[in-house]
TIMI-988049 format. One line per field, with one value per residue (C-alpha): residue number from 1; x, y, z. Coordinates in nm, 3 decimals, padded with zeros to 5 digits. Layout:
pos (NUM|...)
x (X|...)
y (Y|...)
z (Z|...)
END
This chain:
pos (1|2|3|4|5|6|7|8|9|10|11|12|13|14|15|16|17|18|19|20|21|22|23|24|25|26|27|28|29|30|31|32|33|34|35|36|37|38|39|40|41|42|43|44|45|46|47|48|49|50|51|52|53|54|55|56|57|58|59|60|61|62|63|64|65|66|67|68|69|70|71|72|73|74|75|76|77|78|79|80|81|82|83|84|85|86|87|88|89|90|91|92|93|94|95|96|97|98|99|100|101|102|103|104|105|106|107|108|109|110|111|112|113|114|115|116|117|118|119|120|121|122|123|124|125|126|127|128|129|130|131|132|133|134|135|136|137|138|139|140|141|142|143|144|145|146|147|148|149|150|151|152|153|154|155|156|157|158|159|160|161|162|163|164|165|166|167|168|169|170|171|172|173|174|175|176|177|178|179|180|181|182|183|184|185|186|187|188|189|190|191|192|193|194|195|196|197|198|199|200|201|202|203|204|205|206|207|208|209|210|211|212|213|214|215|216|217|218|219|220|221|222|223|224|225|226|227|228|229|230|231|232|233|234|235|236|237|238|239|240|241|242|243|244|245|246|247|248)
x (15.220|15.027|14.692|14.866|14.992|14.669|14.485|14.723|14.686|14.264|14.330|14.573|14.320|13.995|14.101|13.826|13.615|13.322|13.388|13.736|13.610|13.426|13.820|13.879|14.174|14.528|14.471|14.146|14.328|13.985|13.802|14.096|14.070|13.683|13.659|13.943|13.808|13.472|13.587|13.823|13.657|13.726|14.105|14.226|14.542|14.886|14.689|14.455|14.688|14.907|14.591|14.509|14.874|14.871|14.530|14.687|14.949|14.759|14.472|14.778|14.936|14.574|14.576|14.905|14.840|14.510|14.707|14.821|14.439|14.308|14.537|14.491|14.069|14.140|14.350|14.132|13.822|13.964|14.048|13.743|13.604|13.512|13.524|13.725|13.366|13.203|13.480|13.477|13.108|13.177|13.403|13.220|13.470|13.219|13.278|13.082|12.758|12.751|12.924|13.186|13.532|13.721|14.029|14.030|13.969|14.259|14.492|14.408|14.542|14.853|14.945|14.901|15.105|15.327|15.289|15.273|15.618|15.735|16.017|15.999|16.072|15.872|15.586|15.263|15.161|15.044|15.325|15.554|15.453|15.600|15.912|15.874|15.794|16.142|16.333|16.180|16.297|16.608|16.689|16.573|16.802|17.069|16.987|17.039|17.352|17.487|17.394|17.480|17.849|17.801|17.738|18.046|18.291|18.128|18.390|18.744|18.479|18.436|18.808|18.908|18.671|18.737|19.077|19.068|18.851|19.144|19.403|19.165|19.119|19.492|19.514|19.724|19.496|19.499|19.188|19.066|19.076|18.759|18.569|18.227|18.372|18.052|18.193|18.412|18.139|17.878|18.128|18.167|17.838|17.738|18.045|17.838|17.517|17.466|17.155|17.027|17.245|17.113|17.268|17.590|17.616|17.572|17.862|18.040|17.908|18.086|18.415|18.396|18.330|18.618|18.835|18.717|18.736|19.093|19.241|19.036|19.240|19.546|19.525|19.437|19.695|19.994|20.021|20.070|19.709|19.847|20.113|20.188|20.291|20.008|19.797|19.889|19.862|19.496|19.405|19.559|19.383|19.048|19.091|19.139|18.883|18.610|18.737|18.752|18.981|18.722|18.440|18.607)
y (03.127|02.809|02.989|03.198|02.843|02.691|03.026|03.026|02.662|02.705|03.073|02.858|02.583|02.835|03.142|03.397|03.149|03.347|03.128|03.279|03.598|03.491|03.346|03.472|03.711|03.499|03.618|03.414|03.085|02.850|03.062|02.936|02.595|02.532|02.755|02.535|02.218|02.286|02.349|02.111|01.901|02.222|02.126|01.757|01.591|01.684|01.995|01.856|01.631|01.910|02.134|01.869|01.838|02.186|02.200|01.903|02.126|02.402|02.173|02.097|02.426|02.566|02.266|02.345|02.718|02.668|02.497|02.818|02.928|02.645|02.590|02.958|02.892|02.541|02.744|03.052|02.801|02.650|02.975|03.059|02.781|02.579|02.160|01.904|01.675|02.002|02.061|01.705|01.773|02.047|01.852|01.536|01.308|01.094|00.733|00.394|00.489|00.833|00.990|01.308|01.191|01.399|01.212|01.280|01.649|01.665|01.451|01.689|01.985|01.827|01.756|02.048|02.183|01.950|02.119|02.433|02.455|02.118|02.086|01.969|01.635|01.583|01.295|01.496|01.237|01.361|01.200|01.410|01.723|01.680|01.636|01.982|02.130|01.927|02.065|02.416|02.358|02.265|02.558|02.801|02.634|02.637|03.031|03.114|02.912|03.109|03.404|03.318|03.284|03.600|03.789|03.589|03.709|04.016|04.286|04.106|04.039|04.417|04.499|04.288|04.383|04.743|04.636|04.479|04.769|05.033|04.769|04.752|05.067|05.157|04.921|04.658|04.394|04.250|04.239|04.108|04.381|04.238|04.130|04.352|04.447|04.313|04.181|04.428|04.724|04.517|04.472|04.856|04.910|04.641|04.770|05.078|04.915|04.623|04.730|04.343|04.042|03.862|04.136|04.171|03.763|03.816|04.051|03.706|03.654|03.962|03.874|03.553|03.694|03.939|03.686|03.363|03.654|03.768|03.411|03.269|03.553|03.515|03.118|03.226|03.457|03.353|03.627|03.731|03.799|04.110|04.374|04.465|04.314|04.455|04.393|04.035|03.966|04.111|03.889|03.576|03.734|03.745|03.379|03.229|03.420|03.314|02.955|02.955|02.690|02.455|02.494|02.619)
z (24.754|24.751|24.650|24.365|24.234|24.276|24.083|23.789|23.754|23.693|23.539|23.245|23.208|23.233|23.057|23.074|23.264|23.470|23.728|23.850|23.884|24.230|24.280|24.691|24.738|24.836|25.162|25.255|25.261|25.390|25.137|24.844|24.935|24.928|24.606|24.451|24.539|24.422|24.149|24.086|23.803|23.587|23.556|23.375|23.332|23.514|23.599|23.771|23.995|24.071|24.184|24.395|24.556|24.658|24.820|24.988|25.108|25.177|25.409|25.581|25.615|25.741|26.000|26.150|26.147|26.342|26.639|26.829|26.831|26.927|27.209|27.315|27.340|27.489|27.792|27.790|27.812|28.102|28.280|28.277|28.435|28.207|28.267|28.056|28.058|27.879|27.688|27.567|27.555|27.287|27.067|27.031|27.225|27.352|27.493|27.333|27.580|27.418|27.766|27.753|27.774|27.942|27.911|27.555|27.551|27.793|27.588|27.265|27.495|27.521|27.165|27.053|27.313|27.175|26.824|26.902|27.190|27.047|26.838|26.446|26.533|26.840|26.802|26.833|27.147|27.482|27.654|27.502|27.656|27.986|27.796|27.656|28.008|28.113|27.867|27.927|28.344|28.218|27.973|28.286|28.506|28.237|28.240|28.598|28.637|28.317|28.476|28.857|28.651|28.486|28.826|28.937|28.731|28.608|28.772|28.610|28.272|28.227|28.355|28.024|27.816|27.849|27.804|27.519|27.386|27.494|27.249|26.974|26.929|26.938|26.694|26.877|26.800|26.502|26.259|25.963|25.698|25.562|25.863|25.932|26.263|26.435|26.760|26.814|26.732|26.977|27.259|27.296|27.260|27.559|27.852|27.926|27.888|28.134|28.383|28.426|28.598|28.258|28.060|28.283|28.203|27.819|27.797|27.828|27.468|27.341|27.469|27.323|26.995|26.970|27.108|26.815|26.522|26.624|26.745|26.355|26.149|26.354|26.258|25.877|25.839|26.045|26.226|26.586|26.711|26.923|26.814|27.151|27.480|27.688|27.386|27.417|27.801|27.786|27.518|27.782|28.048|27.852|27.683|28.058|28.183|27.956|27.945|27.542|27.508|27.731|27.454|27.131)
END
């Protein structure tokens, strides 16, 4: 996108130039940029400045998009035995008496760890990738107690989930007459397909759904979420089991 800007900017201003037939294809980005800011001097006025906003935005984009590869030889480097002094050594971080720093080839590891498994708003500082590796631990230990829970209450789960399958179907539940039917169509496909304790935990997600579409349209529309009794008591028995009312 930003190299098809930057072309019809100098194809508007050049016309049949011969110069922008030697213009590299959109998909050689480093090639675009050099070409267009060698040639920059060929474009004047709001042209010009806009040209040189998008190379701008493209140096950038090329930057950010070289992080993943550089982190990947960094790691790959070191795997295969290669030292942080000669790895400073390579990249020209070299201290006042013209020494390797090895301090500084390690610190460039971790930001771009930073940008690369970071979030958007994350500083790109080496301090901040432990934080990263913190919140990684604590998103896997957020996993196995979600599934340690799953594998809990996974024999009553599928009980009501079958259950509220058998109502649904009978048509004792009540749905939205526009809704996609996208809970409902992935919680039967999920009851006969749980192999893993992580997938046996996720059929917690299902439930929930069913149970937020029918209890929204039931609040829309005034109506009775459940035409029947039975109907009824398994949608109580599924809300308490999946402790809806605790987290909306």
């Amino acid at each position: 996108m930003l190299a098809a800007r930057l072309y019809e900017l100098h194809r508007e201003a050049g016309k049949d130039e011969p110069y922008l037939e030697r213009w590299p294809g959109d998909a050689e980005l480093f090639g675009v940029l050099t070409f267009a800011q060698d040639y920059a001097s060929r474009l004047t006025g709001e042209p010009y400045r806009k040209a040189a906003v998008l190379r701008m935005q493209l140096a950038e984009w090329l930057r950010l998009a070289a992080d993943p590869f550089q982190l990947a030889a960094l790691d790959d480097a070191r795997a295969g035995g290669t030292s942080w002094k000669e790895m400073a050594l390579v990249l020209r971080y070299l201290d006042r008496l013209g020494e390797p720093n090895p301090g500084s080839a390690v610190n460039l590891r971790k930001r771009l760890y930073v940008a690369v498994n970071g979030r958007p708003g994350d500083r790109r500082q080496p301090q901040v990738a432990h934080l990263i590796d913190q919140r990684a631990m604590e998103a896997r230990l957020a996993e196995a107690r979600f599934i340690a829970a799953g594998e809990a209450r996974y024999a009553d789960l599928d009980t009501v989930a079958r259950a509220l399958l058998k109502h649904y179907e009978a048509g004792e539940i009540l749905v939205d007459p526009e809704d996609d039917g996208f809970w409902w169509e992935s919680l039967t496909e999920a009851v006969d397909d749980r192999h893993s304790a992580s997938e046996r935990a996720n059929l917690l997600v299902y439930v929930r759904g069913v149970l937020r579409e029918t209890q929204a349209y039931a609040k829309r529309s005034g109506e009775a979420p459940a035409v029947t009794e039975q109907a009824g008591t398994a949608l109580e028995q599924a809300i308490g089991l999946v402790d809806l009312g605790a987290d909306g």
